[in-house]
N, C-alpha and C positions, 0 to 999 in steps of 0.2 A: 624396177623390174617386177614383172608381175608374181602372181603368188602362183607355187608349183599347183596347186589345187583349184585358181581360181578362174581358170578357164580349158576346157568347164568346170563347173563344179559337179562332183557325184550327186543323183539321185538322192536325197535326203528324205527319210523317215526319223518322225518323234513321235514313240511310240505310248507315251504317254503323257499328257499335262492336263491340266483342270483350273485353267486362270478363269479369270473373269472374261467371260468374251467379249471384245468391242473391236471395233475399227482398229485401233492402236496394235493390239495385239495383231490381228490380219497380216498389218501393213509388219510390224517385226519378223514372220513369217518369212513373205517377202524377200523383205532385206537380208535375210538368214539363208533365203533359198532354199527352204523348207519343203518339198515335197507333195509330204502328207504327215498329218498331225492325229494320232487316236486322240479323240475327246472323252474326258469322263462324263457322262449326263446324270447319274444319279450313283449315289453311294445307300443312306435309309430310304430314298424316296417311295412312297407306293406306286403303284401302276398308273394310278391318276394322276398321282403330280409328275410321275414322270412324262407321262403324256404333254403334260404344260409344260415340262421344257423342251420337249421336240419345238413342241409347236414355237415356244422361242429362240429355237436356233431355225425354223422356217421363216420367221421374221428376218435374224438374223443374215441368211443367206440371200435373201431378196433383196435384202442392203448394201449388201458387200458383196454381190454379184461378181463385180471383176477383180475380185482378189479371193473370193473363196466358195466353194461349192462342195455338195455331200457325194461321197462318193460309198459305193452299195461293196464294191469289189475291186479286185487289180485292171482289170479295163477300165473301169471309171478315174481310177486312179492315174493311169497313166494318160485317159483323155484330158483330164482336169489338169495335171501337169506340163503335157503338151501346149495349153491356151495359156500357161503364164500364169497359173493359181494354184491353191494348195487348196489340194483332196483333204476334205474332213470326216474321216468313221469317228461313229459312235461306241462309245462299251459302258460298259457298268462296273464296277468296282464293289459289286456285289449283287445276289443276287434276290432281294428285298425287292425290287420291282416285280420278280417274277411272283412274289403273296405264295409262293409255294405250289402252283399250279401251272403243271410241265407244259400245258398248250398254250401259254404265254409263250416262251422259248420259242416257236414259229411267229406270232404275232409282231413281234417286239423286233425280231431277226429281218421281216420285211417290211419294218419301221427303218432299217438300218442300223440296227444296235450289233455290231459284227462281233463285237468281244464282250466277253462276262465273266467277271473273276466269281470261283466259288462264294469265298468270303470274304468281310472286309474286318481283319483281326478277330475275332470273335467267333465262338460257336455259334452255327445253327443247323438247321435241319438238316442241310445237304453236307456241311464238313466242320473242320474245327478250324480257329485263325491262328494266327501267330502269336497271339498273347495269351492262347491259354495255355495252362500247367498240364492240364490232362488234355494229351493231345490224343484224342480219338480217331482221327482222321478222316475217312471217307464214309459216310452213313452207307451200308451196303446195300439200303433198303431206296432211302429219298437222293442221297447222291448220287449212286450207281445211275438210277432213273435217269436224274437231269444232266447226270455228264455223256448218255446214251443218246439223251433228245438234243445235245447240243452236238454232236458227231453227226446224227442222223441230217440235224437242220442245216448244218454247217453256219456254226456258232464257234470261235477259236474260244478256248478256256485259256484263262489269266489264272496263274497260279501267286502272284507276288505277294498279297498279305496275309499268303493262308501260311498253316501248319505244315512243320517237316514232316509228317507222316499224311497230312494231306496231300502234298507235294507228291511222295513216291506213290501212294495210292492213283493219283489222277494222273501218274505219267503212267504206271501200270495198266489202269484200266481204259484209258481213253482209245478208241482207234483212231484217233489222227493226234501227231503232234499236238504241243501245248505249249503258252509262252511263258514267260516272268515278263511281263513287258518292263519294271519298274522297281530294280535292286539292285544290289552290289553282293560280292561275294564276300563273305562272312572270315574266310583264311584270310584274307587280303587285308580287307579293312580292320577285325578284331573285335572283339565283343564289348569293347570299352565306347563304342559308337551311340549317339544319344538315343537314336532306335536301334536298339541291340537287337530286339529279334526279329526284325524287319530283311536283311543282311542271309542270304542260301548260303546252304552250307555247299562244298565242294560236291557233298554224294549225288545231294537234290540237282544240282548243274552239271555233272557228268552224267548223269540219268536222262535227265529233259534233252540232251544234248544227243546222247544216244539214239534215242527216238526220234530226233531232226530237228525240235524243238530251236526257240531261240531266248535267250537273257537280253532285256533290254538295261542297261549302267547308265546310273546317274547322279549327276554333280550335286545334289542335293546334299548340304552338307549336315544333314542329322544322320546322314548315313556317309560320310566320308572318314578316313581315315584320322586325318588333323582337320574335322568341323570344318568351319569357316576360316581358316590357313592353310585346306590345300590347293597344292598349286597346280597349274593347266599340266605339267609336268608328271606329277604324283598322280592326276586322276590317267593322264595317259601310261604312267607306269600299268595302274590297276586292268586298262583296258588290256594291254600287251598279256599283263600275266592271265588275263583270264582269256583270251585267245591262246596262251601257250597250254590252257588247261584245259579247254574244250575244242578247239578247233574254229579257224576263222568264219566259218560258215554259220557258226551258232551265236558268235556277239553282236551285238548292236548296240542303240542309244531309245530310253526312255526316260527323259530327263525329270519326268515328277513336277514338271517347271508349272507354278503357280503362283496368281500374283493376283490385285486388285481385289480381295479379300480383308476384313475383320476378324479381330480374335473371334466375334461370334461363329463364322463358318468355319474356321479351325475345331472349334470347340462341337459344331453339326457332326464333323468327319467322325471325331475320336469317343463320339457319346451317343451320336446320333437322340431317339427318345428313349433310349433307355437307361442312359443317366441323368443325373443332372448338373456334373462335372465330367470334364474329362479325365480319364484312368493316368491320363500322364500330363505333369502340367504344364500349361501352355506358356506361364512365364511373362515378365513385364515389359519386356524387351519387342524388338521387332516382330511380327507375326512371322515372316520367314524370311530368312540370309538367302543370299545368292554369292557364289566365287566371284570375287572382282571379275574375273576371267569370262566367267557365266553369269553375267545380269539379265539376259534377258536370250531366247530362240535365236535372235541374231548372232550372236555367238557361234554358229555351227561351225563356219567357214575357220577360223582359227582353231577351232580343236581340230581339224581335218588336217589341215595342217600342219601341226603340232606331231600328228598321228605319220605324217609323208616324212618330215625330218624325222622320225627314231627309226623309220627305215619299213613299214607298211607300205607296199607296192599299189599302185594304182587300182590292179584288181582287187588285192585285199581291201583298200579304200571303198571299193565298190561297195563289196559286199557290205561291210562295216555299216556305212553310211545310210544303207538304205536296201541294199539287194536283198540279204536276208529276212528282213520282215516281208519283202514282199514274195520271196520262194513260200515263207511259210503262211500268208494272206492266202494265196495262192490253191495251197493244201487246206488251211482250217477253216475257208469258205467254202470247201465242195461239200455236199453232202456224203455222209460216210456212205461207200458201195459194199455193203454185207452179203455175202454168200446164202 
């Protein structure tokens, strides 16, 4: 008997991963019935190395033509999906490409970089991250600016590694929606989680939520409740409750899902050049776990699933899967229309 989800299967968006790109992963995609995928392309990189890696996912895409293509927007997105491929945006996980100079923000936007988180844990010009103690939040002076020019450009802002008082600042100030593409809720999971302050609080998600915003949840188990023991079951609990606390139209999935790495790019993310260790450590063990459940994108179809037996209806499934990043793709690519 076929699976209640598996024809068809919903629209699927992953709203966040940073594997290694190759063939392999494409074809996981694929098999997952992926959608569209946000890519990370640079976390410290500068403007110039990030330029080299456009220019290697322009290789890249010329390779793997029939399995994946860049997509600018939600047209491109559903053309790309339409032909049997999965739409790849770009974002940034911080915003160190932009060197501090807001007329990047357009540049880099019609490179296809369609999302850019403030920060990535850490202070800088524009806000504060999630690791630090004095949580300053939004620079009124250099943030205010670039979260303006990214409304104006229609740039969606990623709020996930930043600070709780960055958080409410940028849902405050922003005029369009803004996303978490890439957390879990902080009540739910608990603070005993290996990235504690990674993990929104309930305020920050009823806020963003409010706004229209969307949370992207993911099985990444430095942020799961039981690590690496929980079950397909428990992360669909967490999904349930955070739909009963925001509203079905505001959750989704950004799995965090990366692979094909060394501790040394583990150790790029969390130190980038300004350490020369990382602040948290990275351990002798595996570079990252994945739930038996969740090995790899392919997985989607069983959590969907999982999601139909506890009793999420078809359109809820919709939206879950895929519809909500794209109402709010939708929104945080137009440019802002100001009075």
């Amino acid at each position: 008997m076929s699976s209640p989800v598996a024809d068809p299967l919903p629209f699927t968006v992953d709203c966040l991963e940073y594997s290694k790109p190759d063939r392999a992963r494409f074809e996981e995609w694929r098999r997952g019935s992926v959608g569209c995928v946000h890519v990370t392309i640079a976390v410290w990189e500068t403007a110039r190395e990030t330029l080299s890696v456009i220019g290697e996912w322009n290789d890249l895409f010329a390779a793997n033509s029939d399995l994946i293509e860049q997509a600018h927007g939600v047209a491109d997105i559903t053309r790309i999906n339409a032909a049997g491929k999965t739409a790849v945006l770009f974002g940034f996980q911080n915003t160190t490409p932009l060197e501090d100079d807001i007329r990047l923000v357009r540049v880099f936007a019609d490179l296809g970089v369609r999302i850019m988180q403030l920060t990535y844990n850490t202070q800088n010009s524009i806000a504060a991250g999630c690791w630090e103690d004095d949580d300053n939040g939004v620079s009124k002076h250099v943030g205010a600016n670039f979260i303006k020019e990214m409304n104006d450009v229609g740039v969606l802002i990623d709020l996930s590694h930043c600070s709780e008082r960055t958080c409410l600042d940028t849902i405050d100030m922003s005029a369009a929606p803004v996303a978490v593409t890439h957390a879990n809720p902080i009540e739910f999971v608990g603070d005993g989680v290996e990235l504690s302050r990674r993990p929104k609080s309930t305020e920050v998600l009823r806020k963003l939520a409010g706004r229209g915003g969307v949370v992207g949840l993911s099985p990444y188990v430095r942020m799961l409740r039981d690590g690496a023991a929980t079950t397909l079951d428990s992360f669909v609990d967490m999904t349930l409750w955070t739909i009963d606390q925001l509203g079905v139209e505001h959750v989704a999935f950004g799995t965090d899902f990366y692979t094909g790495y060394d501790a040394s790019m583990v150790k790029w993310w969390r130190a980038g050049r300004w350490g020369r260790e990382s602040p948290i450590p990275i351990g002798d063990g595996p570079v990252v776990e994945w739930p038996s459940w969740f090995s790899s994108p392919e997985a989607f179809p069983g959590v969907l699933e999982a999601l139909v037996d506890r009793g999420l209806s078809r359109d809820e499934l919709a939206l879950v899967a895929g519809g909500n990043w794209m109402r709010l793709f939708e929104q945080g690519f137009q440019p802002a229309v100001r009075a």
